[in-house]
C-alpha positions, 0 to 999 in steps of 0.5 A: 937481443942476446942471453949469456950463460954461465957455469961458474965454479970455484977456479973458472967460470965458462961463458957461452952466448945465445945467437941473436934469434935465442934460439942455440947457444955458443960456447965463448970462453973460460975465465980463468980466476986466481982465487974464489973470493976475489970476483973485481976481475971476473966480474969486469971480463963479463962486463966486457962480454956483456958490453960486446954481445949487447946481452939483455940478461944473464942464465947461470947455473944452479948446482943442487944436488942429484936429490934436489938439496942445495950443497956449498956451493950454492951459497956462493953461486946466489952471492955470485948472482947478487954481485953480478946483478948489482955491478951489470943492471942485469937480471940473473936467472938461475938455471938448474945445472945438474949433469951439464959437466957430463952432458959436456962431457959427452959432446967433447967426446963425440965431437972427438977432442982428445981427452988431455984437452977436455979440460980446456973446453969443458966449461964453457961447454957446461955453460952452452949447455945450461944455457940450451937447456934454459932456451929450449924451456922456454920455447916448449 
């Protein structure tokens, strides 16, 4: 049984999949999206990872806010959620994101990728790192 994380935002939604033991998180690929409200393409993509990974139910990060408001965009993340849940027979879980793009961040730096080249990593990272963070909840 696998997990799939996911970070999704306006332009890319990052992807990364738990190892078979659930125990660490592997960041996969970023989906690139032409337009926010056009999901049929995004919504297919997972579809194949899903298919690929055998993955039994999905994490996606939740953005509240620093003080624990919700902001715009977590109205299209739960319209996102239901779409996913309805296209796949999958459970979708939300996971609470805040500071995962600078946890990301961090770990690019220290891993040294060079700054011009962040960017190409930088949400599929921040989809490993919700996805460990869901993991690592549930084994403590």
């Amino acid at each position: 049984m696998r997990i799939m994380g996911l970070d999704y935002g306006s332009k890319t939604v990052g992807v990364a999949i738990s190892d078979e033991l659930m125990i660490t998180a592997q960041p996969v690929m970023t989906i690139e999206r032409k337009s926010e409200n056009k999901l049929r393409k995004t919504l297919a993509k997972i579809e194949e990872l899903i298919d690929e990974y055998k993955v039994s139910f999905v994490v996606l990060g939740y953005p509240k806010n620093m003080d624990n408001s919700e902001g715009e965009r977590v109205a299209a993340t739960k319209e996102f959620a239901e779409h996913l849940e309805r296209r796949t027979g999958l459970e979708v879980i939300l996971q609470d994101e805040r500071l995962t793009t600078i946890e990301s961040e961090r770990i690019l730096v220290e891993a040294g990728v060079r700054r011009e080249h962040r960017k190409d990593y930088v949400d599929k990272m921040a989809a490993a790192v919700i996805l460990q963070s869901y993991l690592d909840s549930q084994h403590n």
